[in-house]
C-alpha positions, 0 to 999 in steps of 0.5 A: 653225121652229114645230114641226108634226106631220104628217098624210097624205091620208085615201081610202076605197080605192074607187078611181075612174077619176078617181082613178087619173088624179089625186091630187085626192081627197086630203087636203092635209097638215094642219100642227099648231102648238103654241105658247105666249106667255109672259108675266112675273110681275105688274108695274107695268104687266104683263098681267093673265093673267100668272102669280101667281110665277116659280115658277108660270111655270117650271112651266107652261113646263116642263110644257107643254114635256115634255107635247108632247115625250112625245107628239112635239112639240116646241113654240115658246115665245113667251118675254117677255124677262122671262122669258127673263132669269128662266129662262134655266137652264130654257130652255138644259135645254129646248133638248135637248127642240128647242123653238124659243124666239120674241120676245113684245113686249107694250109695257107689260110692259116698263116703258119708261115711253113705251111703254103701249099696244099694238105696233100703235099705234107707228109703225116707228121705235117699233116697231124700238126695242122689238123690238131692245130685247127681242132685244137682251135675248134674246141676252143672256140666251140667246146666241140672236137669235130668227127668231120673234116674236108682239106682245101681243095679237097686235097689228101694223101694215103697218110691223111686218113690214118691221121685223121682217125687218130684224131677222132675224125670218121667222115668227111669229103677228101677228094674229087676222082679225076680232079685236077688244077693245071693252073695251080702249081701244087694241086696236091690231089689225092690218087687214092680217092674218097668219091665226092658226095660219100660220107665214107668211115676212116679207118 
């Protein structure tokens, strides 16, 4: 599950006959999410926000990890499995630390030569075949089959949340509502939307 801090309802304690008969006036409980995508080293056709060396990439995990854990929040890791196989040592040590580790399926990083553009755009069998693949490599790496999961891009299809529950994922962060990339051409956005900063059931 995406790790939350919590926080409780806020009044003024100037109460009202109407507050004393209802609990209306309160805050709902405020959910804070923090996750990070991990993308691997440059490739081929890696993503160009990718960091410039593995050395790089294990500091930036660590250190986003046990910045949140010092302050009570463990995180999720939205881990490619590049990087799942390049630090798995780092990753078992962070476990201690309670961060939940999902799936970051961005095709082109995963140099399957038929696989280019972005998760959206493949129709279901497509998709299953590349989301096995990486919890395929997740657990071998890990001996873990992650329950959360983020496409590149943020990008999904209506087909992508059946595969997904089929797998044994149950939450992940699927798309942005109202986003775009104009200057990419195949944006392979999501019209169905799962809202940014949920952690919504599939199924």
């Amino acid at each position: 599950m995406f790790a939350a801090s919590r926080c409780v309802g806020y009044n003024s304690g100037k109460e009202s006959p109407e507050d004393k008969r209802s609990t209306m006036n309160e805050l709902p409980e405020l959910h804070v999410i923090f996750t990070m995508g991990c993308d691997p080293i440059p490739r081929k056709a890696a993503a160009g926000d990718a960091p410039r060396n593995w050395e790089v990439s294990s500091r930036a995990i660590e250190g986003y990890t046990y910045r949140l854990a010092r302050a009570g929040f463990p995180v999720t890791l939205f881990l490619d499995p590049w990087c799942v196989e390049e630090h798995t040592p780092l990753l078992e040590e962070l476990m201690v630390q309670k961060a939940e580790y999902g799936a970051y399926v961005h095709p082109p990083n995963l140099l399957l030569s038929r696989f280019t553009r972005h998760l959206g755009e493949y129709n279901a069998a497509d998709q299953r075949t590349m989301i096995e693949h990486v919890t395929d490599r997740f657990y071998e790496a890990l001996g873990i089959r992650p329950r959360s999961f983020r496409g590149g891009r943020f990008s999904a299809s209506d087909a992508t949340f059946k595969v997904l529950y089929e797998l044994g994922y149950r939450q992940g962060s699927l798309s942005r509502p109202g986003f775009d990339a104009p200057s990419t051409p195949h944006s392979g956005m999501a019209r169905s939307c799962t809202p940014t900063m949920r952690t919504p059931t599939i199924g």
